[in-house]
NUSE-236587 format. One line per field, with one value per atom (N, C-alpha, C, O): residue in one letter; x, y, z; residue number from 0. Coordinates in nm, 4 decimals. Layout:
BEGIN
resn = A|...
east = X|...
north = Y|...
up = Z|...
resi = NUM|...
//
This chain:
BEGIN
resn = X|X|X|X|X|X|X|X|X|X|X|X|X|X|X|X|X|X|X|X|X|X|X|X|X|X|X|X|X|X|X|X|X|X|X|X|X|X|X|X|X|X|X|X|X|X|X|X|X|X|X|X|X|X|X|X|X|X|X|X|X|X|X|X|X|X|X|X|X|X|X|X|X|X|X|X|X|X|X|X|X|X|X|X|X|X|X|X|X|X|X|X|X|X|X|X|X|X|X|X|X|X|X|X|X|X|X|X|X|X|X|X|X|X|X|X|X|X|X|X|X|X|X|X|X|X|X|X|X|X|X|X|X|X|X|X|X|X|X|X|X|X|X|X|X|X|X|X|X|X|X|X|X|X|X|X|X|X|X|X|X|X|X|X|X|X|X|X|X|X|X|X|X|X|X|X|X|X|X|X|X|X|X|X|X|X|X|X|X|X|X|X|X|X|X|X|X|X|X|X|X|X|X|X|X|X|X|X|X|X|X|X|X|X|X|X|X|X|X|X|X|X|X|X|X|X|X|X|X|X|X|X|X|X|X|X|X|X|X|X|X|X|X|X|X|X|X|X|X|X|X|X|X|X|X|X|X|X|X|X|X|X|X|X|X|X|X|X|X|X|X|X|X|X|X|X|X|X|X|X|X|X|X|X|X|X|X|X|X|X|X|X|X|X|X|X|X|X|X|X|X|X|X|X|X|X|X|X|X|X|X|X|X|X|X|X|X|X|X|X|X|X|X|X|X|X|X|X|X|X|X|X|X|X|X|X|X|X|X|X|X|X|X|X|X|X|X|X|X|X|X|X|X|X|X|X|X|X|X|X|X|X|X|X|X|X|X|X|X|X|X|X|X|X|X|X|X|X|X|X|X|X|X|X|X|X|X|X|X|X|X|X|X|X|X|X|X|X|X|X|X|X|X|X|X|X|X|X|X|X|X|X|X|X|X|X|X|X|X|X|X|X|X|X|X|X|X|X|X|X|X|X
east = 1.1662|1.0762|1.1429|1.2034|1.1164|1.1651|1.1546|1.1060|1.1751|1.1380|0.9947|0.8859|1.0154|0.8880|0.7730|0.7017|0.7887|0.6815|0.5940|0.4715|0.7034|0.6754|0.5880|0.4763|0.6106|0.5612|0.3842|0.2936|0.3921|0.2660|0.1871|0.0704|0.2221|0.1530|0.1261|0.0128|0.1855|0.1572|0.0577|-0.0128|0.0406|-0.0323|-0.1575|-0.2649|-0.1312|-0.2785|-0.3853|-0.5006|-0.3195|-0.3788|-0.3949|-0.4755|-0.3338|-0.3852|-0.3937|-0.3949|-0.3970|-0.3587|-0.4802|-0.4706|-0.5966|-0.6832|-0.7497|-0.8110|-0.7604|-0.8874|-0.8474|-0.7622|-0.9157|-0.8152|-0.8417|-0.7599|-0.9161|-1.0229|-0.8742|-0.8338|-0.7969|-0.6993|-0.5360|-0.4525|-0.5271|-0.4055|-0.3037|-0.3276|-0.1698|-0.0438|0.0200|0.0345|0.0526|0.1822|0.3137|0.3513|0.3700|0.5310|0.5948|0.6960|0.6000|0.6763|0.6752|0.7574|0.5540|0.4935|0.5771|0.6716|0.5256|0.6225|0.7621|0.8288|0.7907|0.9423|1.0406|1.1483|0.9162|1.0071|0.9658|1.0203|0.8382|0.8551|0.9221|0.9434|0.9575|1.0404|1.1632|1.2406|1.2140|1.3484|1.4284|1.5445|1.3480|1.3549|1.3882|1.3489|1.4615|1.4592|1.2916|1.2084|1.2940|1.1907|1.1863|1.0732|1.3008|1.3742|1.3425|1.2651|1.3982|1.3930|1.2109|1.1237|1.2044|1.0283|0.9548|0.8725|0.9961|0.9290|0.9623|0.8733|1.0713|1.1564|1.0608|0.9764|1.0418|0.9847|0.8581|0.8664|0.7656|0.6313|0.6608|0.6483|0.6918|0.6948|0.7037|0.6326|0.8287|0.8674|0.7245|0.6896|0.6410|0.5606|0.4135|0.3342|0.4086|0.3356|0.3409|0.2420|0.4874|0.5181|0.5255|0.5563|0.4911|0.4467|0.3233|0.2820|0.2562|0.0425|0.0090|-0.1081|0.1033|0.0633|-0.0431|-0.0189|-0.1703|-0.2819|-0.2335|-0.3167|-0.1089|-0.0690|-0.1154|-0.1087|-0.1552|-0.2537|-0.1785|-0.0954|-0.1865|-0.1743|-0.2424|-0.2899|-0.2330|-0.3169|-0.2392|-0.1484|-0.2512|-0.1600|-0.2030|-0.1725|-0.2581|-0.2844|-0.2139|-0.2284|-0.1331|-0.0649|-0.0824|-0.1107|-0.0476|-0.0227|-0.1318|-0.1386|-0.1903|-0.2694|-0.2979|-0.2562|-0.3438|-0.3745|-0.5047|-0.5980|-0.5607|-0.6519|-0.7412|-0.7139|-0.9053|-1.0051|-1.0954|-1.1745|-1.0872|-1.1582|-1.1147|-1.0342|-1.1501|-1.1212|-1.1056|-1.0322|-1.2131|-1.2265|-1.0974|-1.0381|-1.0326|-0.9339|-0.7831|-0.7055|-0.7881|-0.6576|-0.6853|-0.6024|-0.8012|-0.8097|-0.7823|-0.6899|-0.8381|-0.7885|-0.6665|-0.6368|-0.5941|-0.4371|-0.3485|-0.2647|-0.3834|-0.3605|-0.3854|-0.3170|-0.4740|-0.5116|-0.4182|-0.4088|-0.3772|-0.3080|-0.1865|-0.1496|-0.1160|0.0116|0.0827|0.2000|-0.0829|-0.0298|0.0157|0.0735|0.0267|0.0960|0.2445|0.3302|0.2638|0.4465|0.4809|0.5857|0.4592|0.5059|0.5559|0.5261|0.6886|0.7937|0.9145|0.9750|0.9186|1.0367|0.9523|1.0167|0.8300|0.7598|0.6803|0.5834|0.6938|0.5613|0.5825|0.4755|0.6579|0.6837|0.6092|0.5715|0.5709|0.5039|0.3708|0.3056|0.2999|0.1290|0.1175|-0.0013|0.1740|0.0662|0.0904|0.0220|0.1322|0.1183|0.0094|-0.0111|-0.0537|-0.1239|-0.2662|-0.3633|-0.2523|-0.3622|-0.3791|-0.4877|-0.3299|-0.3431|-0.4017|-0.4597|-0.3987|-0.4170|-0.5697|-0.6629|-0.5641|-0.7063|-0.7843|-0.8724|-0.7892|-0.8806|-0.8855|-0.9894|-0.7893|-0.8039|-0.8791|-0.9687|-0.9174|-0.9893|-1.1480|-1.2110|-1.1737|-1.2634|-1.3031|-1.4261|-1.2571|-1.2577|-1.3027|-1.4048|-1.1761|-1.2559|-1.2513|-1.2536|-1.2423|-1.2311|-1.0948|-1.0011|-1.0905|-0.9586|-0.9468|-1.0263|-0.8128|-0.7398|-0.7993|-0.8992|-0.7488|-0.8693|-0.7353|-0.7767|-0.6090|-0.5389|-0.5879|-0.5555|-0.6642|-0.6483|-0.7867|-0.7923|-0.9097|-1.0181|-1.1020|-1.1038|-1.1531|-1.1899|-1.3065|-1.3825|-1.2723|-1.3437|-1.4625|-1.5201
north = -0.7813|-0.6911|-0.6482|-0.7177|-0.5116|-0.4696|-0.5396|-0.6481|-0.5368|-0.6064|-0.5159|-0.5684|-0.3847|-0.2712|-0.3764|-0.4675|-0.3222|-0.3792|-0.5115|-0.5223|-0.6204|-0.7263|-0.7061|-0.7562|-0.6474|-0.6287|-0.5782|-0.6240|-0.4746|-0.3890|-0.5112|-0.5352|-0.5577|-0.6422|-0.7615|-0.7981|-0.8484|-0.9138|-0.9029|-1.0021|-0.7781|-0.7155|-0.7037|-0.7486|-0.6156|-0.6197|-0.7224|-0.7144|-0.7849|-0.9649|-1.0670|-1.1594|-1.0527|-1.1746|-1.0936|-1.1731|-0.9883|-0.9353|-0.7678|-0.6736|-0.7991|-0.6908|-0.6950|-0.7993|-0.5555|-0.5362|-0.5721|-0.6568|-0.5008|-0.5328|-0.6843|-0.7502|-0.7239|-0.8925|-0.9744|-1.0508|-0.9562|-0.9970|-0.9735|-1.0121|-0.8850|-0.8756|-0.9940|-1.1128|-0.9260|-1.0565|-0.9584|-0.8363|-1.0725|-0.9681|-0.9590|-1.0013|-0.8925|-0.8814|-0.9559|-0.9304|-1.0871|-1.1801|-1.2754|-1.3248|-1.2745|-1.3800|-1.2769|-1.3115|-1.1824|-1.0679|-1.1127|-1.1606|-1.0847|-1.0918|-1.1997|-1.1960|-1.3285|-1.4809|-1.5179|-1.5827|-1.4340|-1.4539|-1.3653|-1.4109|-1.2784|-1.1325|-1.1539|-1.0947|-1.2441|-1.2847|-1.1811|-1.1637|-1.0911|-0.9108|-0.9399|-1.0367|-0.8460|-0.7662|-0.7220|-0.7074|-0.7114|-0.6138|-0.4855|-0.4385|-0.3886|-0.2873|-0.2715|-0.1811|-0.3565|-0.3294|-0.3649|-0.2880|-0.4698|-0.4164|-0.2628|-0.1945|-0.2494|-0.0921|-0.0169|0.0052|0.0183|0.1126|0.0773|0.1661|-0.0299|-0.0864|0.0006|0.1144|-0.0337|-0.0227|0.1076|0.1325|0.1739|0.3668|0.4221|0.5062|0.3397|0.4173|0.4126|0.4949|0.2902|0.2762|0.3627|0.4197|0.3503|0.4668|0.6184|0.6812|0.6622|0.7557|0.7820|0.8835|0.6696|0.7258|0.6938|0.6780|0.6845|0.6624|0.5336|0.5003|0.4410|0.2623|0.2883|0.3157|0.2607|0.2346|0.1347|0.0517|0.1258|-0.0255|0.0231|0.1458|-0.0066|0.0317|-0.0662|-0.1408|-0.0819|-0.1305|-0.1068|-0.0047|-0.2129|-0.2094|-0.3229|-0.3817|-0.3568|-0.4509|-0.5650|-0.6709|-0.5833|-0.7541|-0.7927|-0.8867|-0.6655|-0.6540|-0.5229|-0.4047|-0.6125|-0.5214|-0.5519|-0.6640|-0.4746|-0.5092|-0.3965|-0.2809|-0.4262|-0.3475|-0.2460|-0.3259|-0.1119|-0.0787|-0.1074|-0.0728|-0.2068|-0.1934|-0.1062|-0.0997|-0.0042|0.1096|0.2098|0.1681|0.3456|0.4565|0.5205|0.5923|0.4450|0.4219|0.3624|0.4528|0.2924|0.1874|0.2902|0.3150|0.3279|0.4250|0.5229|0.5433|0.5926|0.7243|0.6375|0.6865|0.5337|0.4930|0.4898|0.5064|0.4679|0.4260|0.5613|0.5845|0.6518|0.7569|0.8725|0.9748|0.8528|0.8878|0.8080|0.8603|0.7024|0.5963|0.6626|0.7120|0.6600|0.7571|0.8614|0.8932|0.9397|1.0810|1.1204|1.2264|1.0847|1.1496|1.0900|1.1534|1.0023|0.9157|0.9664|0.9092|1.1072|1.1214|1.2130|1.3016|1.1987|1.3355|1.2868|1.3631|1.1407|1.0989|1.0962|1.1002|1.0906|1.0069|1.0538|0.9946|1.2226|1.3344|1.3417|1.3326|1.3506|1.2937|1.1979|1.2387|1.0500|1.0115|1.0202|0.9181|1.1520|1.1895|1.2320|1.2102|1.3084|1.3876|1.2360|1.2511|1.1607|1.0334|0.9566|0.8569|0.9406|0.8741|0.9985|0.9640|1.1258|1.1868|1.2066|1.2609|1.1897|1.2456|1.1036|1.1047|0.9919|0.8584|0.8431|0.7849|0.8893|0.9022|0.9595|0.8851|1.1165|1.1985|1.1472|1.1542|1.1094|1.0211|0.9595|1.0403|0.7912|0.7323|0.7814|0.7465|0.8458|0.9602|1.0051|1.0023|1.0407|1.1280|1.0299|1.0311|0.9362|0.8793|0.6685|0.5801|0.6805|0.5424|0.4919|0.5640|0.2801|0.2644|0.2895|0.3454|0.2244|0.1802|0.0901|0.0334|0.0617|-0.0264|-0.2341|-0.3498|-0.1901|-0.2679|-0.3325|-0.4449|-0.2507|-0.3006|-0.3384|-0.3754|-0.3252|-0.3257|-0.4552|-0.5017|-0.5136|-0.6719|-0.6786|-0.6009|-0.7826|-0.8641|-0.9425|-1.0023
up = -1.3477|-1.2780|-1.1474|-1.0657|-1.1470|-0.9981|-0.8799|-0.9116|-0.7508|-0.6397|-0.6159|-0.5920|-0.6263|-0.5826|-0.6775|-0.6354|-0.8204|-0.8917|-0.8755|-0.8791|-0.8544|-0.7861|-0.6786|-0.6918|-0.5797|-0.4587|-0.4359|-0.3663|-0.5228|-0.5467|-0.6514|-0.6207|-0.7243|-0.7981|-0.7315|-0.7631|-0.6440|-0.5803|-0.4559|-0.4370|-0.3548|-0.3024|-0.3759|-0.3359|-0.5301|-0.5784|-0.6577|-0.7003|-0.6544|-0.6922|-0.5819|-0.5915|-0.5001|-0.4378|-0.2443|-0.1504|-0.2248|-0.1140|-0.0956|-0.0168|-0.2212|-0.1992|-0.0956|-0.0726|0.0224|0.0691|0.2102|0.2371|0.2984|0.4735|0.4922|0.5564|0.4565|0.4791|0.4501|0.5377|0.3276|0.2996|0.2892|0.2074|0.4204|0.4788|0.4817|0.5035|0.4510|0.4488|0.5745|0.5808|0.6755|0.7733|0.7013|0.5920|0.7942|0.7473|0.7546|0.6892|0.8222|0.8059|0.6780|0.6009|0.6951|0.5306|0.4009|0.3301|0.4015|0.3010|0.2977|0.2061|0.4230|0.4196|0.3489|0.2894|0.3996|0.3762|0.1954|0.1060|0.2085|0.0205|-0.0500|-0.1623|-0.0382|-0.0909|-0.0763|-0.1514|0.0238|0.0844|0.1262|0.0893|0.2265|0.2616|0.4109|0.4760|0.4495|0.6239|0.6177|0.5282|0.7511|0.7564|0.7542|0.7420|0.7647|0.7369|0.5930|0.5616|0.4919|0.3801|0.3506|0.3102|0.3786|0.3246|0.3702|0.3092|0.4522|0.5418|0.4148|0.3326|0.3978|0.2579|0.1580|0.1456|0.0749|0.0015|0.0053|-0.0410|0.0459|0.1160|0.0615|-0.0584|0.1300|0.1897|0.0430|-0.0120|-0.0126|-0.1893|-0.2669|-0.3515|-0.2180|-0.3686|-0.3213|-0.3962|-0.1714|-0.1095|-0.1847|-0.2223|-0.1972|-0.1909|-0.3743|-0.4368|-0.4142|-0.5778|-0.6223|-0.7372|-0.4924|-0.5362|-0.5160|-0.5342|-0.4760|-0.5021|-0.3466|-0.2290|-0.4307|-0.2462|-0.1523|-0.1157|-0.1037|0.0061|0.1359|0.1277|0.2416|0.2956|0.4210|0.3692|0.5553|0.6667|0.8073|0.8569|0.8459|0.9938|1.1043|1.0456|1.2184|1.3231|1.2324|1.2872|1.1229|1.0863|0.9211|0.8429|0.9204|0.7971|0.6972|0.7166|0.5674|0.4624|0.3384|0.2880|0.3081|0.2129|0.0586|0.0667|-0.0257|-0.1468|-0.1266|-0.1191|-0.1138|-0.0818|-0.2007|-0.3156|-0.1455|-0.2149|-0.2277|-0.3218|-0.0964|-0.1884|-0.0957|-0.0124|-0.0866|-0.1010|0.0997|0.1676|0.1139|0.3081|0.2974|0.2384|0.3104|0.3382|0.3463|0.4387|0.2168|0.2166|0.3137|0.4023|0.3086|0.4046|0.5518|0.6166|0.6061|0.7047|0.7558|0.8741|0.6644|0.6705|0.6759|0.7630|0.5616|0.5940|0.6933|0.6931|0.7667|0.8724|1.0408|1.1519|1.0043|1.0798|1.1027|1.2092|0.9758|0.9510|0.9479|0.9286|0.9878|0.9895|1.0973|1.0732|1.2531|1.3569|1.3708|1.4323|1.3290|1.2550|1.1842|1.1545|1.0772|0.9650|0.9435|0.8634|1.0533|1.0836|0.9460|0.8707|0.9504|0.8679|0.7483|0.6435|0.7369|0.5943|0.5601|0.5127|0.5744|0.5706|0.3730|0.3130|0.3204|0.1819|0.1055|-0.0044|0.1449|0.1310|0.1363|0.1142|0.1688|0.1883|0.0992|0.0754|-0.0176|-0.1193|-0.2245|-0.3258|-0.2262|-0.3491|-0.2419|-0.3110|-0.1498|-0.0983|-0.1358|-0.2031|-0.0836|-0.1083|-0.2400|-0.2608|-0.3183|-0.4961|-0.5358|-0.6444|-0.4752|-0.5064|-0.4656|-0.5210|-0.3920|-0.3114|-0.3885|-0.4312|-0.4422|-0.4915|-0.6634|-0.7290|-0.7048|-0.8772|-0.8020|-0.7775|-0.7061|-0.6846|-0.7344|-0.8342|-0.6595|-0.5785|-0.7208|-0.7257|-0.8250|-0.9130|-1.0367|-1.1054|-1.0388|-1.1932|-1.1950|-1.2806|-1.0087|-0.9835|-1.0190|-1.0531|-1.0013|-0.9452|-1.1137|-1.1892|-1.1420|-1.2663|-1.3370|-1.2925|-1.4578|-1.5051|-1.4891|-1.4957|-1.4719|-1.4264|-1.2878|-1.2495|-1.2250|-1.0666|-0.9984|-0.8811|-1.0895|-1.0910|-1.0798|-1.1937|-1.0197|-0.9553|-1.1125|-1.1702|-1.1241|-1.2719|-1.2437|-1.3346
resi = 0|0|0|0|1|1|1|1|2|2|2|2|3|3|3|3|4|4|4|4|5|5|5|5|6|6|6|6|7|7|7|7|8|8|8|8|9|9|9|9|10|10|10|10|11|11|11|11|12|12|12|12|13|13|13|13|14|14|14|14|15|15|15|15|16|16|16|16|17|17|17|17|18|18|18|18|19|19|19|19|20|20|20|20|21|21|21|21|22|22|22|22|23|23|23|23|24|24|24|24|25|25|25|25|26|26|26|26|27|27|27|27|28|28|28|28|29|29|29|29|30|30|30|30|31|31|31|31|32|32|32|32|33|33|33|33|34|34|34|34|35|35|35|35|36|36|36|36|37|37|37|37|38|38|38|38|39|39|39|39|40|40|40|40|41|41|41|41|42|42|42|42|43|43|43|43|44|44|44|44|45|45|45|45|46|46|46|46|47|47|47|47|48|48|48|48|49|49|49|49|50|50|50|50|51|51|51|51|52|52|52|52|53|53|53|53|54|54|54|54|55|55|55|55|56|56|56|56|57|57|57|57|58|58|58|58|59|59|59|59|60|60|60|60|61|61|61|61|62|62|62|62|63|63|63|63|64|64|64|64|65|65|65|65|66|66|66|66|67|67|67|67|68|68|68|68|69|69|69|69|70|70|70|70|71|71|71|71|72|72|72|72|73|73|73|73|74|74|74|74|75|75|75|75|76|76|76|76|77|77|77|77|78|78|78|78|79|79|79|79|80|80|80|80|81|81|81|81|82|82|82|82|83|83|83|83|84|84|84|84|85|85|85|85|86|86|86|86|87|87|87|87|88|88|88|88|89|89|89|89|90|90|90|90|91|91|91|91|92|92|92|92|93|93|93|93|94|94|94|94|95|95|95|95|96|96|96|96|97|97|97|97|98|98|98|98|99|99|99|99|100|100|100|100|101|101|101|101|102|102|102|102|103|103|103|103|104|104|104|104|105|105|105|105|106|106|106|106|107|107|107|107
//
């Protein structure tokens, strides 16, 4: 499995919902990552719809639809280098919005 895949899957199992934020260091030392390279990380799977979501208390999986818009809203005056990454966050958003999460990612 990829390191990305890993990452997003690990986030979305045990890391849903701001309540359950991991910082970057905890990431880092289990990923066995820079923090450089987790940032990259992060941004790519952002930047293909994965809801990863952040705030000063970490990184987390978005549980619902407030959460991402938060984040994306967070990101948007930084996003001279990473303006790329918004339409896979907004297209992620409006599927939400539209026909709910995945049925992979969906709390049981």
């Amino acid at each position: 499995m990829a390191i990305n895949e890993a990452l997003a899957e690990y986030l979305a199992l045990y890391h849903k919902g701001e309540a359950n934020a991991v910082t970057s260091r905890e990431l880092e030392c289990s990923f066995q990552m820079r923090g450089s390279e987790l940032r990259r990380e992060i941004n790519a799977l952002r930047g293909d719809g994965i809801p990863i979501c952040s705030f000063e208390g970490g990184y987390y999986y978005a549980a619902t639809a407030e959460e991402l818009e938060r984040t994306i809203r967070q990101h948007q005056p930084d996003l001279s280098g990473q303006h790329r990454h918004l339409p896979g966050r907004t297209n992620r958003c409006q599927r939400i919005r539209s026909h709910g999460w995945p049925r992979a990612y969906r709390q049981t």
